[in-house]
KOLKE-573297 format. One record per residue (C-alpha): x, y, z; residue in three letters. Coordinates in Angstrom, 2 decimals, m for minus. Layout:
<rs>
((X, Y, Z), 'Ala') ...
</rs>
This chain:
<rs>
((8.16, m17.15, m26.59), 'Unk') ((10.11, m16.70, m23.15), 'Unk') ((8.51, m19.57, m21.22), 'Unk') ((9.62, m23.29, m22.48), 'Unk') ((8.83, m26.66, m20.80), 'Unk') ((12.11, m27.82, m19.27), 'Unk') ((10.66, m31.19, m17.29), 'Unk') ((8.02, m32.79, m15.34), 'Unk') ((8.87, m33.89, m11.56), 'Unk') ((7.30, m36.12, m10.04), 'Unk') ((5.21, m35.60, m6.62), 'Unk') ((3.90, m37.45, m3.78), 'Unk') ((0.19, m38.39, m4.54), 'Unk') ((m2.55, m36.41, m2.43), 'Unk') ((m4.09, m38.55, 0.52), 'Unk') ((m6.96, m36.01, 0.88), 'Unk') ((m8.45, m32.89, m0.31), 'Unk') ((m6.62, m29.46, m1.15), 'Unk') ((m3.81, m30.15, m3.43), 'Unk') ((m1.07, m27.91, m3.99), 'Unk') ((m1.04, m24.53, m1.98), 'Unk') ((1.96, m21.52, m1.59), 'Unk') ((5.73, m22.47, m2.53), 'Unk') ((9.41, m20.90, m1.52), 'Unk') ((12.71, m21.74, m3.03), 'Unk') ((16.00, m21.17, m1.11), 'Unk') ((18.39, m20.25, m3.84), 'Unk') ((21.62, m20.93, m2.00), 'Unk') ((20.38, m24.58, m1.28), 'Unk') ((19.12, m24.97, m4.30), 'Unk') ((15.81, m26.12, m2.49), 'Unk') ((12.35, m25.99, m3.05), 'Unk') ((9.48, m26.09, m0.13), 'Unk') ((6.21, m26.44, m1.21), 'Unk') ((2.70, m26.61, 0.61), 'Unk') ((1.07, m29.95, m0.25), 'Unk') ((m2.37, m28.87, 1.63), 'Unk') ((m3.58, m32.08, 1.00), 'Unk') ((m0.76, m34.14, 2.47), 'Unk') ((m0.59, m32.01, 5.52), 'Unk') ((2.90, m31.84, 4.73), 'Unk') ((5.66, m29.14, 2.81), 'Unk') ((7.60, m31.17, 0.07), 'Unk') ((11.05, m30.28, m0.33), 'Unk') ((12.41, m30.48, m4.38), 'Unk') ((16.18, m30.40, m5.29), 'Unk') ((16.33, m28.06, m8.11), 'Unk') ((19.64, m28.64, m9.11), 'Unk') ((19.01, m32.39, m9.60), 'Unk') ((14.84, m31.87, m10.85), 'Unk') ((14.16, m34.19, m8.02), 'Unk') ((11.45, m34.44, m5.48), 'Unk') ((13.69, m34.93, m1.47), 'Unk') ((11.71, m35.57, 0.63), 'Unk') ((8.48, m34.52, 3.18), 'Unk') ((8.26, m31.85, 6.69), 'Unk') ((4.98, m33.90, 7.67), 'Unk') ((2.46, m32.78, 10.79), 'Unk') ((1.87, m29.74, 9.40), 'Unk') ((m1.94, m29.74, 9.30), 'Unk') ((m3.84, m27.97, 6.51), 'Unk') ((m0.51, m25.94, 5.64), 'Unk') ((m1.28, m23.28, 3.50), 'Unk') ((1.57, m21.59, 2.66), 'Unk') ((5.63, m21.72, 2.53), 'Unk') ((8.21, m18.75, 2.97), 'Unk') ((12.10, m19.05, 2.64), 'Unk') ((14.18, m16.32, 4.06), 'Unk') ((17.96, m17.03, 3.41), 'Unk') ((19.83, m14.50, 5.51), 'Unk') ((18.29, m16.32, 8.57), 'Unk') ((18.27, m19.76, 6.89), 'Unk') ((15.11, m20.68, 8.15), 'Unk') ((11.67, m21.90, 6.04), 'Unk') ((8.46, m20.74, 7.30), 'Unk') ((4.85, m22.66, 6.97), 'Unk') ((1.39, m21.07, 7.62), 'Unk') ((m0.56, m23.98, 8.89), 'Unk') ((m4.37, m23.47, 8.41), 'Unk') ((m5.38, m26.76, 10.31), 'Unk') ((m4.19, m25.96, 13.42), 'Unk') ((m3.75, m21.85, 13.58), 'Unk') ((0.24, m21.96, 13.96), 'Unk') ((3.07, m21.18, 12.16), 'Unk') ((5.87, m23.28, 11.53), 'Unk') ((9.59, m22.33, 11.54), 'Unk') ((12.25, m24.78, 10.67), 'Unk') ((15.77, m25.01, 9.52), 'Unk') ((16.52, m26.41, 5.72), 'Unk') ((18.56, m29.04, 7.20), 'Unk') ((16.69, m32.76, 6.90), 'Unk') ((16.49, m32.98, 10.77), 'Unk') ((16.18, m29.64, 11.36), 'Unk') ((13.82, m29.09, 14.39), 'Unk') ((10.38, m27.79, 13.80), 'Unk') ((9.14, m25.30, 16.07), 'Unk') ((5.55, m23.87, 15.82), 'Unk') ((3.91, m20.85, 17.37), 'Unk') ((m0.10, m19.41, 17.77), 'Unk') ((m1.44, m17.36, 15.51), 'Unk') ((m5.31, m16.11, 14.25), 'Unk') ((m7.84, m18.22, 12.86), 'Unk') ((m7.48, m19.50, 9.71), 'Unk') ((m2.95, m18.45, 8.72), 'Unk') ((m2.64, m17.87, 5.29), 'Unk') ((m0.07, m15.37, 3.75), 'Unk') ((3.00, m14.85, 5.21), 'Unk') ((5.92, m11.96, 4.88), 'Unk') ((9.32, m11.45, 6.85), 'Unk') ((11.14, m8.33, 7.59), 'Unk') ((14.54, m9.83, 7.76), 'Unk') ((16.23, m6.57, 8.92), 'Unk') ((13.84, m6.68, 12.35), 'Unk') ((12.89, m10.63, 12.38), 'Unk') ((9.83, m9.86, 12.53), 'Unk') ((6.92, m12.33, 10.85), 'Unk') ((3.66, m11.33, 9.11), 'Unk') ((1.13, m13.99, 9.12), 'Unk') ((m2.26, m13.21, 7.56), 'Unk') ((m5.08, m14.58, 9.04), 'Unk') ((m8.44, m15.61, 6.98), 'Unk') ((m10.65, m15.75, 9.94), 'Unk') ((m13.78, m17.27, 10.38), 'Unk') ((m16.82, m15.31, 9.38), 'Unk') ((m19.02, m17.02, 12.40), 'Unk') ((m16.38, m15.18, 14.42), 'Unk') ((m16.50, m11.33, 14.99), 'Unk') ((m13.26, m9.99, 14.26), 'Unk') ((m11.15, m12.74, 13.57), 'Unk') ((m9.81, m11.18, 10.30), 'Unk') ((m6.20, m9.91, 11.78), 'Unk') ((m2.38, m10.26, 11.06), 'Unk') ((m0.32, m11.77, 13.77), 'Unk') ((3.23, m10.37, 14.12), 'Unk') ((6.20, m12.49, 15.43), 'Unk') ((9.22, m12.32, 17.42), 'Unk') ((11.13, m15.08, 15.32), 'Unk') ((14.19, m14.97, 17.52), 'Unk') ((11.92, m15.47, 20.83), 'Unk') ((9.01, m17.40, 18.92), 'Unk') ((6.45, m14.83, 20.91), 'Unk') ((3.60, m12.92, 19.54), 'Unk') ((4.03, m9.49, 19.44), 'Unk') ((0.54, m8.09, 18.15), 'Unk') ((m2.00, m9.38, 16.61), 'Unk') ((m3.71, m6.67, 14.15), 'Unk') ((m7.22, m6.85, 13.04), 'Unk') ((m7.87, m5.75, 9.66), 'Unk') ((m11.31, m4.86, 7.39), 'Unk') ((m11.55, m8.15, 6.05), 'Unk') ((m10.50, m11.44, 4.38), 'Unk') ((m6.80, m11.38, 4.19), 'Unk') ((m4.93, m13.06, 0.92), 'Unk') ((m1.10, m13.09, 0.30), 'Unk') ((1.70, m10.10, 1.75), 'Unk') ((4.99, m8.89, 0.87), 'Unk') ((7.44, m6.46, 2.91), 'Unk') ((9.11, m3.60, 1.57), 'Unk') ((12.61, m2.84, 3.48), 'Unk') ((12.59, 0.69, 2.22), 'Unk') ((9.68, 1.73, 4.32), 'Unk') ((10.13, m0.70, 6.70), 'Unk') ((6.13, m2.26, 5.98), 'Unk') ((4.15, m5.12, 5.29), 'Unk') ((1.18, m4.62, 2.62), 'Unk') ((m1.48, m6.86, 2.87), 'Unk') ((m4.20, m7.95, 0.46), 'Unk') ((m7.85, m7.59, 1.85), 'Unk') ((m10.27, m9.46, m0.72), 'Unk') ((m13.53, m7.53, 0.69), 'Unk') ((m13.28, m4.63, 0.74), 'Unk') ((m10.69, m4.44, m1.99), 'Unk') ((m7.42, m2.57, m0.49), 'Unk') ((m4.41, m3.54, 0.52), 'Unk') ((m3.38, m3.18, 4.09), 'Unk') ((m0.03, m1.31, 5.28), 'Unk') ((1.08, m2.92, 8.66), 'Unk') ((3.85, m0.96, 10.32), 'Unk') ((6.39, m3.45, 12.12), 'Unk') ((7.10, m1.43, 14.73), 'Unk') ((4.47, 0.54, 15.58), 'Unk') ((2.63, m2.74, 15.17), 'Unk') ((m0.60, m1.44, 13.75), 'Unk') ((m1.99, m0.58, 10.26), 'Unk') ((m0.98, 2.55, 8.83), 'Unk') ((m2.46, 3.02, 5.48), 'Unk') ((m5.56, 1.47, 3.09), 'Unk') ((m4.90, 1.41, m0.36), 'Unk') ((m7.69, 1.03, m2.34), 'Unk') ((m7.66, m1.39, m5.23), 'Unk') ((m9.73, m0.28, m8.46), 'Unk') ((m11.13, m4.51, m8.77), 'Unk') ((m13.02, m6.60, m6.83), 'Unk') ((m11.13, m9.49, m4.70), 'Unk') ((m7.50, m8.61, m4.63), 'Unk') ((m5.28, m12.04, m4.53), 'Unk') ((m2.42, m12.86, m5.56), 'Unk') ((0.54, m10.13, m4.07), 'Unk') ((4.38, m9.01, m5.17), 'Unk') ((6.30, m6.07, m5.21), 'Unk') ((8.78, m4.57, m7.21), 'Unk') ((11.57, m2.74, m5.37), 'Unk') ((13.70, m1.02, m7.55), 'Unk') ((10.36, 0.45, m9.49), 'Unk') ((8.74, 1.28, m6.37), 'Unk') ((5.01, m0.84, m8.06), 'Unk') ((3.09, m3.24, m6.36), 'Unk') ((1.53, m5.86, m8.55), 'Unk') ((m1.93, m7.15, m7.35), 'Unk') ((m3.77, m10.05, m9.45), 'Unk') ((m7.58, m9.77, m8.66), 'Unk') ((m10.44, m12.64, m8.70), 'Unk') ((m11.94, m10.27, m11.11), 'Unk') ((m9.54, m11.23, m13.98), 'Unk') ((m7.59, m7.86, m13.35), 'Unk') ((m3.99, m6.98, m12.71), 'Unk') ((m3.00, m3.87, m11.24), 'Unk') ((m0.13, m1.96, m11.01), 'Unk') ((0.46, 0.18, m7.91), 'Unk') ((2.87, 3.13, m6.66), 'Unk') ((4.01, 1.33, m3.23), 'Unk') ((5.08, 4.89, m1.82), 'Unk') ((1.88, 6.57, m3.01), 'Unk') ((m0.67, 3.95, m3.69), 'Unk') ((m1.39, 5.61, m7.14), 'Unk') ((m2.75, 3.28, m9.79), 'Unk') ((m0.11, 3.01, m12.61), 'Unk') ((m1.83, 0.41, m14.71), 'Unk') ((m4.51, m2.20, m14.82), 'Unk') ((m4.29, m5.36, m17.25), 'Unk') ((m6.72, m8.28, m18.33), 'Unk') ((m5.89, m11.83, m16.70), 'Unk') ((m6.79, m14.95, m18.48), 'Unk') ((m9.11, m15.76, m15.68), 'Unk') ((m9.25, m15.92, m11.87), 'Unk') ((m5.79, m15.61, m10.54), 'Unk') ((m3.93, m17.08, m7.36), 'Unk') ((0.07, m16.74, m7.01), 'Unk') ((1.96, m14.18, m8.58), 'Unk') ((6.15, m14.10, m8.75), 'Unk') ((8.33, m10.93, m10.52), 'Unk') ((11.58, m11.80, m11.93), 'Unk') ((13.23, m9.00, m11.27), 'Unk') ((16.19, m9.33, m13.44), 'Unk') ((13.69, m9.73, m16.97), 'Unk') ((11.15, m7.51, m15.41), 'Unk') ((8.45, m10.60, m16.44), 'Unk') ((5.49, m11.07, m14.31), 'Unk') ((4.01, m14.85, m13.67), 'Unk') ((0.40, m14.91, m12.78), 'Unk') ((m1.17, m18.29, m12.09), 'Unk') ((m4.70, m18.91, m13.43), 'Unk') ((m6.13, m22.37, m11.90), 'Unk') ((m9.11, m22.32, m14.67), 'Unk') ((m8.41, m23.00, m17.55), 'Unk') ((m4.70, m23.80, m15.99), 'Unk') ((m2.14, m21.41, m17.53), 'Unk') ((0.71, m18.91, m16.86), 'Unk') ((0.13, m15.30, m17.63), 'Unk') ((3.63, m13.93, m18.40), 'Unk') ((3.57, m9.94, m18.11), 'Unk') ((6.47, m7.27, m19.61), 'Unk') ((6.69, m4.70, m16.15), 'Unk') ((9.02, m2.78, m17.58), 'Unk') ((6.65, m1.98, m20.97), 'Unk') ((3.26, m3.00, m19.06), 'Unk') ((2.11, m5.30, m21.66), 'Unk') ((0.74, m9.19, m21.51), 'Unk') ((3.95, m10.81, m22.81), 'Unk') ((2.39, m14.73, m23.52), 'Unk') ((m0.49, m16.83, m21.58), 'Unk') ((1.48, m20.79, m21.28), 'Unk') ((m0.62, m23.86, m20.87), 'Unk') ((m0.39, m25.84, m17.65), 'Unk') ((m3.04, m27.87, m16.03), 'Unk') ((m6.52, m27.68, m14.98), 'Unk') ((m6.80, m26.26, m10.91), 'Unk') ((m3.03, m25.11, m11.08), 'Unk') ((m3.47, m22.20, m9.25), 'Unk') ((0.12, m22.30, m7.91), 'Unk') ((3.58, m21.77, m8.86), 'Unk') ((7.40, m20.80, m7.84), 'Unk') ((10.00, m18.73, m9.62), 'Unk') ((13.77, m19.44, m8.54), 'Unk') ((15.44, m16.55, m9.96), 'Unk') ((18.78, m17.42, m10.05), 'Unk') ((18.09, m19.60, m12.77), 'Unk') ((15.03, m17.98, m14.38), 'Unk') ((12.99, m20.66, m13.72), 'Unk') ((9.23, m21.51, m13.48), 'Unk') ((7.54, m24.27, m11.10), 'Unk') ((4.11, m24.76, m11.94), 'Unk') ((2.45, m27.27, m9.43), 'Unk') ((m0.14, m29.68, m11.46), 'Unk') ((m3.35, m30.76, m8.91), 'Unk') ((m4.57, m33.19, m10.83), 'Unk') ((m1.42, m34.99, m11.72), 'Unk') ((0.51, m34.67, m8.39), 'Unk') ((3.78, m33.16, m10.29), 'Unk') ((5.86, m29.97, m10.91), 'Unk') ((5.95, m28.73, m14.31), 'Unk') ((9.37, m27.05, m14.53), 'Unk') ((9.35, m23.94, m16.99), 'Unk') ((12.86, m21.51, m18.49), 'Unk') ((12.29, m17.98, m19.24), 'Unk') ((14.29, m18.09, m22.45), 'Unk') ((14.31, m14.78, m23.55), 'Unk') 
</rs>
């Protein structure tokens, strides 16, 4: 069985609704950000030392956390208060924050253009609030905001053709946003309802998309093609590929497990118990390593991929 239960940190309690949300690890720190929605607030984990740092607080209804190393800089998508956040790992590092859309969700960086993707949920008692906002990260300036067909969930960006894909829930498709050209370039449908959860493979060319529909599918990233579909345990959130054991994570809040997936021979590898509502996780790589982040409990169940 590849995943094993390594240790159990522990994690500030919530002070309100919304639990855990979207996590990042910086590899060359060692560091782990993670969106404590209910906290208003990213905790920061030493992974080295299985230790829970310390808080980024202010950051109202933050949805989601993205690392990029080559800039050294963490990103936030702050629902409460329709910025983004963009901060150095260092402890004082200064927090900076810029306008987006309604509702900022998923987040992707081109690192070769410093450009920012955040993916807006909108409001549905406002017409065409469902967008993308692109971002300067070197001026902190908008540079377009995008609408889009619907309900946005998480994005990735693929350096080879220079794009962002975007999961739309309703209809199902995922989104190609051109950097440059700031606009949307392609719709790529998605053969199950509510697309979610969002990676991409790069040296396989696939994009793997986890649906609310208890599907996973496997796309061509150049072409779109389908190239596989698979049954989830259940409704899925947040989805991480290690790339170096081609295994898939898929988080399942209910009943609370890890779907494990073989990429490479497109097979359900093993389904590992977590906890109820853990609809969240993080995969650091380097070590081969999964977080799973425990609602209910306020802790970070620390998984190896032991194969």
């Amino acid at each position: 069985m590849p995943l094993v239960r390594a240790g159990i940190i522990d994690l500030p309690s919530h002070r309100g609704p919304g639990g855990f949300d979207h996590a990042a690890i910086h590899r060359g720190r060692s560091l782990l950000y993670l969106a404590h929605t209910a906290n208003d607030a990213v905790d920061v984990i030493d992974m080295a030392a299985a230790r829970y740092l310390r808080s980024v607080i202010g950051l109202k209804g933050v949805a989601g956390a993205l690392v990029d190393e080559d800039h050294d800089l963490v990103f936030t998508s702050n629902r409460g208060e329709n910025t983004v956040g963009l901060f150095a790992p260092d402890a004082d590092g200064e927090l900076a924050r810029v306008d987006v859309g309604i509702g900022p969700n998923g987040l992707a960086f081109a690192s070769d253009s410093g450009t920012l993707l955040c993916a807006n949920v909108g409001d549905p008692h406002v017409p065409g609030s469902t967008t993308v906002t692109l971002v300067d990260v070197r001026k902190r300036v908008i540079l377009a905001s995008v609408p889009v067909p619907g309900r946005t969930r998480w994005a990735v960006y693929d350096p080879a053709q220079s794009l962002f894909f975007v999961n739309i829930a309703d209809p199902p498709e995922i989104v190609a946003i051109d950097p440059r050209a700031t606009a949307a370039v392609r719709h790529i449908p998605v053969p199950a309802r509510g697309p979610h959860g969002l990676d991409i493979d790069l040296s396989r060319r696939r994009l793997y998309c986890a649906c609310d529909d208890g599907q996973l599918v496997c796309l061509d990233s150049d072409s779109g093609a389908v190239r596989g579909v698979l049954e989830l345990s259940g409704a899925p959130d947040v989805v991480f590929l290690d790339r170096i054991r081609a295994h898939l994570h898929v988080a399942v809040g209910d009943p609370g497990v890890i779907d494990v997936f073989d990429t490479a021979e497109w097979r359900k590898v093993e389904t590992v118990s977590t906890e109820r509502g853990a609809h969240t996780l993080a995969l650091d790589e380097s070590r081969h390593r999964v977080y799973a982040f425990l609602p209910a409990s306020h802790r970070a169940a620390v998984f190896e991929d032991q194969r």
